[in-house]
PDB file of N, CA, C and O in Angstrom, chain B, residues numbered from 101:
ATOM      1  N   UNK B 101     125.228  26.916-131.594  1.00  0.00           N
ATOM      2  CA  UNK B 101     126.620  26.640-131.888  1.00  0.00           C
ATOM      3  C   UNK B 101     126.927  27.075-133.332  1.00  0.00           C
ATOM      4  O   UNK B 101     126.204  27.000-134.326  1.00  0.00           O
ATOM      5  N   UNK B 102     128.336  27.606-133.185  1.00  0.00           N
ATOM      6  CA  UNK B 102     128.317  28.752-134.849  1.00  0.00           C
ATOM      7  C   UNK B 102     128.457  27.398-135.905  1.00  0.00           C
ATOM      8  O   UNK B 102     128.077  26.286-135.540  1.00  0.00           O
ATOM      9  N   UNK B 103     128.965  27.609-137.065  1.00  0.00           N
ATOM     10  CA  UNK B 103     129.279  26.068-138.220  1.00  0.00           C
ATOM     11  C   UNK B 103     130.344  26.642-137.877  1.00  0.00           C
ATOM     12  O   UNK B 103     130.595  27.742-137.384  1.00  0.00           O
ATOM     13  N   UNK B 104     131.347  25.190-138.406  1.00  0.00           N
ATOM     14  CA  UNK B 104     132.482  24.974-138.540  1.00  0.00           C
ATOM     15  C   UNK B 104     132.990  25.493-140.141  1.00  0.00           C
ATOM     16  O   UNK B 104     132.421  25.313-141.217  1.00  0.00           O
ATOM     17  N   UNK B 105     134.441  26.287-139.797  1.00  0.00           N
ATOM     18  CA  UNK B 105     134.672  26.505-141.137  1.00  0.00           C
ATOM     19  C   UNK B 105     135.969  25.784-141.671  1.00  0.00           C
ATOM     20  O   UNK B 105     137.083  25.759-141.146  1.00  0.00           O
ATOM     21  N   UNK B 106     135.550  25.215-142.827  1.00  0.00           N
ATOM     22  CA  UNK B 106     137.091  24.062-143.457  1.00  0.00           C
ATOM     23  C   UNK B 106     137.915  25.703-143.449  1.00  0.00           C
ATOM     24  O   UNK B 106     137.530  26.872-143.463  1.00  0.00           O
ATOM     25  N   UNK B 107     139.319  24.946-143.417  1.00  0.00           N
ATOM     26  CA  UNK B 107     140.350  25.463-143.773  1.00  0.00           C
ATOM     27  C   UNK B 107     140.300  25.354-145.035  1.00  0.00           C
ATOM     28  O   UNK B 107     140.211  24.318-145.694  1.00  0.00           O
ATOM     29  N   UNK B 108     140.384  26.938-145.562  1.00  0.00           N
ATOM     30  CA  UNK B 108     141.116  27.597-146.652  1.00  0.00           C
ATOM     31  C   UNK B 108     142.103  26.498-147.633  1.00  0.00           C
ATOM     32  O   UNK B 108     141.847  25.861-148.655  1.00  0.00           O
ATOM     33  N   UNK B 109     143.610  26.655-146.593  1.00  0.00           N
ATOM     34  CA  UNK B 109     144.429  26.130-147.621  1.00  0.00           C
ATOM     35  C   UNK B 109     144.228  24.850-148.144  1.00  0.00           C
ATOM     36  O   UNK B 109     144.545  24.490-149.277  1.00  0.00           O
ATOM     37  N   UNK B 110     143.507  23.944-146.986  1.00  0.00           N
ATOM     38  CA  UNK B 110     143.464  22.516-147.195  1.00  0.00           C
ATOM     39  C   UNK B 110     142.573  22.414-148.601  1.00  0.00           C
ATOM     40  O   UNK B 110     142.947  21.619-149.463  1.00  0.00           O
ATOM     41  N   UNK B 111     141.681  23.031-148.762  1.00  0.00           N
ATOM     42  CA  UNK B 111     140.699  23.277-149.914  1.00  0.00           C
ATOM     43  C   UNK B 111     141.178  23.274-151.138  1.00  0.00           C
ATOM     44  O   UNK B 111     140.972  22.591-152.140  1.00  0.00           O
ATOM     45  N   UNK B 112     141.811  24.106-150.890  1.00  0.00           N
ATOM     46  CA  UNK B 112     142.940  24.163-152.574  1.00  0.00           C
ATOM     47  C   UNK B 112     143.659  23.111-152.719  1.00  0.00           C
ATOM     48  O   UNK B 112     143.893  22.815-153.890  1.00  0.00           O
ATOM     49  N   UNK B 113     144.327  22.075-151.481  1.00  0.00           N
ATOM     50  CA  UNK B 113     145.134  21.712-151.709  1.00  0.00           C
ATOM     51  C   UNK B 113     144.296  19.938-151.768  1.00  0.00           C
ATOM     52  O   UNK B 113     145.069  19.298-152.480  1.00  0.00           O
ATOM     53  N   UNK B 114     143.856  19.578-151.606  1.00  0.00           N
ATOM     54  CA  UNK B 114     143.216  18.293-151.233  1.00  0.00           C
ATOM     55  C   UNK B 114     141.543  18.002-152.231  1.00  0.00           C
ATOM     56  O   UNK B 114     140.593  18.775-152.107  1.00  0.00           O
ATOM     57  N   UNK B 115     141.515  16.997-152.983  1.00  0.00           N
ATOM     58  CA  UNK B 115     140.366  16.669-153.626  1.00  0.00           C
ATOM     59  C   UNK B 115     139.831  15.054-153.399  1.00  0.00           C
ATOM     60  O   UNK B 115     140.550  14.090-153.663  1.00  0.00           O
ATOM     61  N   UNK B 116     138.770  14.967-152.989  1.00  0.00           N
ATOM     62  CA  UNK B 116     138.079  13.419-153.057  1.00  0.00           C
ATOM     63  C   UNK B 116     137.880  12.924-153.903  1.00  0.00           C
ATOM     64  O   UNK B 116     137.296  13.525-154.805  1.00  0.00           O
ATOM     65  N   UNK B 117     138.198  11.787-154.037  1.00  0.00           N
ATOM     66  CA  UNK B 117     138.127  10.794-155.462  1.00  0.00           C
ATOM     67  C   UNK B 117     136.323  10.345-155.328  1.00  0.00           C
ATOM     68  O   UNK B 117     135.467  10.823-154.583  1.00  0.00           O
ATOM     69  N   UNK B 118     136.235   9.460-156.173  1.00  0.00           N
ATOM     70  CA  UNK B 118     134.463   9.167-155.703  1.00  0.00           C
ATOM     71  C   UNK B 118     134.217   7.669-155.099  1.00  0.00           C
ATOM     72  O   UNK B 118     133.156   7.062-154.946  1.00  0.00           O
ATOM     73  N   UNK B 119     135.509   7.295-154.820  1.00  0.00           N
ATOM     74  CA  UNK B 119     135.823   6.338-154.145  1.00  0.00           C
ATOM     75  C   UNK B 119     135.819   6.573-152.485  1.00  0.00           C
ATOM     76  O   UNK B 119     135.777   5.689-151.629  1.00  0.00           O
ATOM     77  N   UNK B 120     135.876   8.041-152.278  1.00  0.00           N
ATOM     78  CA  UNK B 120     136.160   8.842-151.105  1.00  0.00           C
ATOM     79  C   UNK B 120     137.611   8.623-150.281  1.00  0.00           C
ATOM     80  O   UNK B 120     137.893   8.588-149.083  1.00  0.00           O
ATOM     81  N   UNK B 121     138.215   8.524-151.243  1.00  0.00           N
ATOM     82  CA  UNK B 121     139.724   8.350-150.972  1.00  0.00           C
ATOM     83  C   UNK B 121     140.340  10.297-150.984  1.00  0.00           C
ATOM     84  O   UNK B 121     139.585  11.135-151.477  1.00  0.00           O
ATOM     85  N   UNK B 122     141.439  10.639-150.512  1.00  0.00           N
ATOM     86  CA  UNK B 122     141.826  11.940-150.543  1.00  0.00           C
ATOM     87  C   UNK B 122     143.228  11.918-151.898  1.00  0.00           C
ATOM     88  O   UNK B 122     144.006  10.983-152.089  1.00  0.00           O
ATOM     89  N   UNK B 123     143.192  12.983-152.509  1.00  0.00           N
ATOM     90  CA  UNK B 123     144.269  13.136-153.652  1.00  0.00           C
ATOM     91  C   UNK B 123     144.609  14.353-153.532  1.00  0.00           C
ATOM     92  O   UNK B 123     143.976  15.405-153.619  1.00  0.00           O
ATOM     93  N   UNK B 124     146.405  13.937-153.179  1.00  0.00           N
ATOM     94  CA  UNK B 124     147.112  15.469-153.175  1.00  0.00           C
ATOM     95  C   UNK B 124     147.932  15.640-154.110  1.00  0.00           C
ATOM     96  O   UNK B 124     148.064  14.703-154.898  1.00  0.00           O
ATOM     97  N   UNK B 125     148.562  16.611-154.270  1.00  0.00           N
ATOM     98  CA  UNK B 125     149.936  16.745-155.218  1.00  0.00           C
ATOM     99  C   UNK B 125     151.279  16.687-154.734  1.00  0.00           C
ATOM    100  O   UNK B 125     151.571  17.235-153.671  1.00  0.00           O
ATOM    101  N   UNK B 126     152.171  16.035-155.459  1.00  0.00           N
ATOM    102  CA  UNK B 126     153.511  15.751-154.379  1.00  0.00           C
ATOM    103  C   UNK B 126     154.266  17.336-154.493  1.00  0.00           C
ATOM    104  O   UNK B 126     154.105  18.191-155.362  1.00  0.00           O
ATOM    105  N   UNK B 127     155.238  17.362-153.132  1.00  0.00           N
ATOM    106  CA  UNK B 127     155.744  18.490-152.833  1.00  0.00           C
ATOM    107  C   UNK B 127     157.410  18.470-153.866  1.00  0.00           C
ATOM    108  O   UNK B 127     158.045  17.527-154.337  1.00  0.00           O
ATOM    109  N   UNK B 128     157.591  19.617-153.883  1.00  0.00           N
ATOM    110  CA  UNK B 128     159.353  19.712-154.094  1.00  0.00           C
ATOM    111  C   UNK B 128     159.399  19.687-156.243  1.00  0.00           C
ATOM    112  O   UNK B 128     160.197  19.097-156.972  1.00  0.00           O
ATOM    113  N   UNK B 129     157.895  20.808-156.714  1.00  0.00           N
ATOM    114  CA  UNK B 129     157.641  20.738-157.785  1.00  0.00           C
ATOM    115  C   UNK B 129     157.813  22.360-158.344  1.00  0.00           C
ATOM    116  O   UNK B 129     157.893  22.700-159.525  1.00  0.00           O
ATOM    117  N   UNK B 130     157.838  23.058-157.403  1.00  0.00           N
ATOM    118  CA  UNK B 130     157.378  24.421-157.874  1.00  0.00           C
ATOM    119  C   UNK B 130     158.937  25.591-158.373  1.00  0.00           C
ATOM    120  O   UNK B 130     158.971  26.529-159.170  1.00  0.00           O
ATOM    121  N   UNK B 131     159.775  25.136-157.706  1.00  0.00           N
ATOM    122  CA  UNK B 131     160.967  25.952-157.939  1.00  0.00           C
ATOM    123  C   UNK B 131     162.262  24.875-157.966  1.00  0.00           C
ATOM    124  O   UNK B 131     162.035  23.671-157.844  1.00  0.00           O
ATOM    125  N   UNK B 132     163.290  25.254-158.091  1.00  0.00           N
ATOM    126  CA  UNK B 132     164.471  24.965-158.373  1.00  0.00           C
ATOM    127  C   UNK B 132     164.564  23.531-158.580  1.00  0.00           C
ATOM    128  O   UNK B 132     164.988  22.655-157.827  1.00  0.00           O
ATOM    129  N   UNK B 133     163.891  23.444-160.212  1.00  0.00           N
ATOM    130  CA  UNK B 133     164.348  22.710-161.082  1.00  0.00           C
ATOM    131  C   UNK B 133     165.071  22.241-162.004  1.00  0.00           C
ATOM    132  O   UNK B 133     164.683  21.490-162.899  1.00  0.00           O
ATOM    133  N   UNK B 134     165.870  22.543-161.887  1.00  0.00           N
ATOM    134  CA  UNK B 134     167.744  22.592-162.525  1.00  0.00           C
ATOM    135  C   UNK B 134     168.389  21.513-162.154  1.00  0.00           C
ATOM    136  O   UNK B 134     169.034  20.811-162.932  1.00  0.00           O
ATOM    137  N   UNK B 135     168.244  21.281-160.784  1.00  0.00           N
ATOM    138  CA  UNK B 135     169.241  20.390-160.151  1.00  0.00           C
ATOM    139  C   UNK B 135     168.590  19.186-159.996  1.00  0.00           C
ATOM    140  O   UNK B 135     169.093  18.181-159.492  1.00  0.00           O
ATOM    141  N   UNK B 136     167.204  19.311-160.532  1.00  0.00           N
ATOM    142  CA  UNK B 136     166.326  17.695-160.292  1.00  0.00           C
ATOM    143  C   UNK B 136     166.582  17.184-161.746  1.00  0.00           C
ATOM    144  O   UNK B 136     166.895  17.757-162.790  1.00  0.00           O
ATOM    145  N   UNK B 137     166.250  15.493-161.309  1.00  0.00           N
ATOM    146  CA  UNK B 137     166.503  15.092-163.085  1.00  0.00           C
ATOM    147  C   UNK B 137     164.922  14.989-163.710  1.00  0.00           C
ATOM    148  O   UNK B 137     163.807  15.290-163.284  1.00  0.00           O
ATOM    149  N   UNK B 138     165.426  14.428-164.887  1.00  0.00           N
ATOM    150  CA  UNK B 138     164.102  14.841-165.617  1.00  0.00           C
ATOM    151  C   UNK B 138     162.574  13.913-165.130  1.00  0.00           C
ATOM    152  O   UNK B 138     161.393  14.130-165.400  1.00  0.00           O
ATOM    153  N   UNK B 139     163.488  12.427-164.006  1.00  0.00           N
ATOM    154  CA  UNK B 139     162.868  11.395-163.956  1.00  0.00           C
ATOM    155  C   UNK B 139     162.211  11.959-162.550  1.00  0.00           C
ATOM    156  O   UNK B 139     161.090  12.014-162.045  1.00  0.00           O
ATOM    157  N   UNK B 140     163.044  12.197-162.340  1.00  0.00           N
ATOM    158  CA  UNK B 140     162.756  13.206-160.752  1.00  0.00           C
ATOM    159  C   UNK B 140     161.627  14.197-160.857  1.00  0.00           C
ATOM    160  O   UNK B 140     160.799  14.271-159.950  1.00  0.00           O
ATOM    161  N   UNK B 141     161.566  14.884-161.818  1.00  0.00           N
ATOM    162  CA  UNK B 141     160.347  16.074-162.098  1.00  0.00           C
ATOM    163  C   UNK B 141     159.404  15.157-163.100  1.00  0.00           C
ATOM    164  O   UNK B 141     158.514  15.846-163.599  1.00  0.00           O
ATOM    165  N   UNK B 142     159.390  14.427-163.322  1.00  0.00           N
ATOM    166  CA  UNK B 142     158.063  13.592-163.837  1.00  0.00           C
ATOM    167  C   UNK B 142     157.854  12.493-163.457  1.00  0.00           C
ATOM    168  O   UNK B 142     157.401  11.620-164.198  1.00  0.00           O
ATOM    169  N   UNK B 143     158.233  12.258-161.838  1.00  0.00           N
ATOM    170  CA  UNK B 143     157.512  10.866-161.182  1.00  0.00           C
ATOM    171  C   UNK B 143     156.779  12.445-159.803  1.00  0.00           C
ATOM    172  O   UNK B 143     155.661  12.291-159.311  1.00  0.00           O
ATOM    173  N   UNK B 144     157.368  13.332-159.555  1.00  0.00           N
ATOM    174  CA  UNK B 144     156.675  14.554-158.711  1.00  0.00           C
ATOM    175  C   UNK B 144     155.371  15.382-159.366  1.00  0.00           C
ATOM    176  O   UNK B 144     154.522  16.038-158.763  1.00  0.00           O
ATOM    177  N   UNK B 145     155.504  15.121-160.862  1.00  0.00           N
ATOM    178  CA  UNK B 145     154.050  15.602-161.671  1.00  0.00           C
ATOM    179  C   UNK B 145     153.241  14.598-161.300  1.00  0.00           C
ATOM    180  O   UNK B 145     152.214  15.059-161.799  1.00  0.00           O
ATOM    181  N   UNK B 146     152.847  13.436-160.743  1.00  0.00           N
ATOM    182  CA  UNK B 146     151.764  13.314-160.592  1.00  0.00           C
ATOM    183  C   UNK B 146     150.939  13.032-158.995  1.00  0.00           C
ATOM    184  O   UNK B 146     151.318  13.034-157.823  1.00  0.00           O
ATOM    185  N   UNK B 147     149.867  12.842-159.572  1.00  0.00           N
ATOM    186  CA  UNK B 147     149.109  13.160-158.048  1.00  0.00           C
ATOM    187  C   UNK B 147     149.036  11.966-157.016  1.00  0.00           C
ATOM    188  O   UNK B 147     149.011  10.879-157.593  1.00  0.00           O
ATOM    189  N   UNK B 148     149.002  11.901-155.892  1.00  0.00           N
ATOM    190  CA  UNK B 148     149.254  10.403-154.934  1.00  0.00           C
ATOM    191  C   UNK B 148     147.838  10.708-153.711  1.00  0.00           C
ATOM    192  O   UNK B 148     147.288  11.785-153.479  1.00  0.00           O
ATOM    193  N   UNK B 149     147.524   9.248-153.055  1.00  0.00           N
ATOM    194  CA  UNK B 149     146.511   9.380-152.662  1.00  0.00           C
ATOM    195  C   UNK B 149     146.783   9.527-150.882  1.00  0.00           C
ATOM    196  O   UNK B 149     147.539   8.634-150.498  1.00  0.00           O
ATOM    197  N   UNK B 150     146.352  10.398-149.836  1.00  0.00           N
ATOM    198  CA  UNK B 150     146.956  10.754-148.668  1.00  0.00           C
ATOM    199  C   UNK B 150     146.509   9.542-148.041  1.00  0.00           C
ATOM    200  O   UNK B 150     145.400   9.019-148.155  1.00  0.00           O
ATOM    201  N   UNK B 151     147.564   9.124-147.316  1.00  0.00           N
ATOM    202  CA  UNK B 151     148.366   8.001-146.469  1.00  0.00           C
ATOM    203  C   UNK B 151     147.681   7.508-145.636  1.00  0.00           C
ATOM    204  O   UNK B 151     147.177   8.627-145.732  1.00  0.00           O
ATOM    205  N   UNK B 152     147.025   6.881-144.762  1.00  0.00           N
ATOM    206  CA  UNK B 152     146.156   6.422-143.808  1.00  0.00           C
ATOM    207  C   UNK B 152     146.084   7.176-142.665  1.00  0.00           C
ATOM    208  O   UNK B 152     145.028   7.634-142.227  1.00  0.00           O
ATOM    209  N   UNK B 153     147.506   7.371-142.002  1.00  0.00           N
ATOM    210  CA  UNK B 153     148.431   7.879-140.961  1.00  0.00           C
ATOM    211  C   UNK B 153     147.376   9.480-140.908  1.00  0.00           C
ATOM    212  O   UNK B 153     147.072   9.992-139.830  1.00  0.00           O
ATOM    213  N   UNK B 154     147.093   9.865-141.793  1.00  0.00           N
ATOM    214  CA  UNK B 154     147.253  11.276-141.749  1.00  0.00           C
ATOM    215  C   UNK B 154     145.420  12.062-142.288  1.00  0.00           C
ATOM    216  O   UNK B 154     144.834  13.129-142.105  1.00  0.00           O
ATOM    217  N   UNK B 155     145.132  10.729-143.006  1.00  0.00           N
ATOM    218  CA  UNK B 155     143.870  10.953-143.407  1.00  0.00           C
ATOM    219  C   UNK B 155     142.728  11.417-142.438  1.00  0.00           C
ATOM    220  O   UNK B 155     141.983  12.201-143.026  1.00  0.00           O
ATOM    221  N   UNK B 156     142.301  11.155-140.974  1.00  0.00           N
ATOM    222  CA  UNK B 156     141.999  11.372-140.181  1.00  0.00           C
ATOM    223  C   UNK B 156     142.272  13.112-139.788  1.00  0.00           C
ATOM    224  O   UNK B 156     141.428  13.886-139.336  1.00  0.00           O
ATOM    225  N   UNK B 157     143.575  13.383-140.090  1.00  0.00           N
ATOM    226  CA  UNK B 157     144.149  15.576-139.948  1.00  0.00           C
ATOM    227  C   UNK B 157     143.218  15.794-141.415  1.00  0.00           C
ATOM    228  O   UNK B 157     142.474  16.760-141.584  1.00  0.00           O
ATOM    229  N   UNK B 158     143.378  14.946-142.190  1.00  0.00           N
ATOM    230  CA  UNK B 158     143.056  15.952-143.602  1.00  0.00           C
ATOM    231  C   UNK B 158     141.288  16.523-143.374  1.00  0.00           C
ATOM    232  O   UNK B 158     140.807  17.653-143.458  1.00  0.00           O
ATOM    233  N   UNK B 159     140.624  15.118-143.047  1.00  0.00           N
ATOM    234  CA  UNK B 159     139.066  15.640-143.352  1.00  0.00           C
ATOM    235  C   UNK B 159     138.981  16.332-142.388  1.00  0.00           C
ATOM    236  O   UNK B 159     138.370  17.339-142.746  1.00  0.00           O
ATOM    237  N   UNK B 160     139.352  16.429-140.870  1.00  0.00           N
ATOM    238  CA  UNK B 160     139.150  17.516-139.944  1.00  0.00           C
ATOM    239  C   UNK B 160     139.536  19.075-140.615  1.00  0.00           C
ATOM    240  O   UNK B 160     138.834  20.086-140.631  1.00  0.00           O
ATOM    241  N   UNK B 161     140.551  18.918-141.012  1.00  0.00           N
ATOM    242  CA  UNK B 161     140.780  20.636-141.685  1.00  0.00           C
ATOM    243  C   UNK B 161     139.964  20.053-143.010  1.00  0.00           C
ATOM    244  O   UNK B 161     141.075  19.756-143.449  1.00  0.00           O
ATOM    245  N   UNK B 162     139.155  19.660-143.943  1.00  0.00           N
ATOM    246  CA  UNK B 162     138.162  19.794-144.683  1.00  0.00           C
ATOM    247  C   UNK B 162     136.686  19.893-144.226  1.00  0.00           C
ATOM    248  O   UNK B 162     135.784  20.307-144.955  1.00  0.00           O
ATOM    249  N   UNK B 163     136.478  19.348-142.564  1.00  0.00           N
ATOM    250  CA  UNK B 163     135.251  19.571-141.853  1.00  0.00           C
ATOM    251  C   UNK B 163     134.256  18.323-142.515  1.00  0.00           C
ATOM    252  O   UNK B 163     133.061  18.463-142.776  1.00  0.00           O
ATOM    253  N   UNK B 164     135.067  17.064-142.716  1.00  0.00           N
ATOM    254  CA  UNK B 164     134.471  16.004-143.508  1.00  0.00           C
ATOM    255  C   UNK B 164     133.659  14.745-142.355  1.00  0.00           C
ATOM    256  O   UNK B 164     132.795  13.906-142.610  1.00  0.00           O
ATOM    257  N   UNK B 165     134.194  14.987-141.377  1.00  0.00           N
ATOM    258  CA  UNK B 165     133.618  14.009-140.330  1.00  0.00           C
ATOM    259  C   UNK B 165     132.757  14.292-139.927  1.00  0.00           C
ATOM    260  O   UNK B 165     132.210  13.585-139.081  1.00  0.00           O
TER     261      UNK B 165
END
């Protein structure tokens, strides 16, 4: 049976704490920042830990189970 290969994007996008918790970066940071306020673009600078709901999709596309 061949290995399994993690997904690419998830790689870049997803890091384990050493708690083994998952840490992503929030979305809606990269372009059209004009119309956000300043409180708005510096509560989206920082990083949040992925949701319970969803944690189960993340390590499958990291090949963690």
């Amino acid at each position: 049976m061949p290995k399994v290969k993690t997904n690419s994007a998830a790689k870049k996008r997803f890091k384990l704490t050493g708690t083994g918790k998952i840490k992503r970066q929030h979305a809606y940071h990269s372009h059209i920042l004009t119309k956000k306020t300043k409180k708005q673009k510096r509560n989206l600078d920082h990083s949040a830990i992925v949701v319970k709901a969803n944690r189960k999709q993340v390590l499958d596309l990291l090949v963690l189970r």
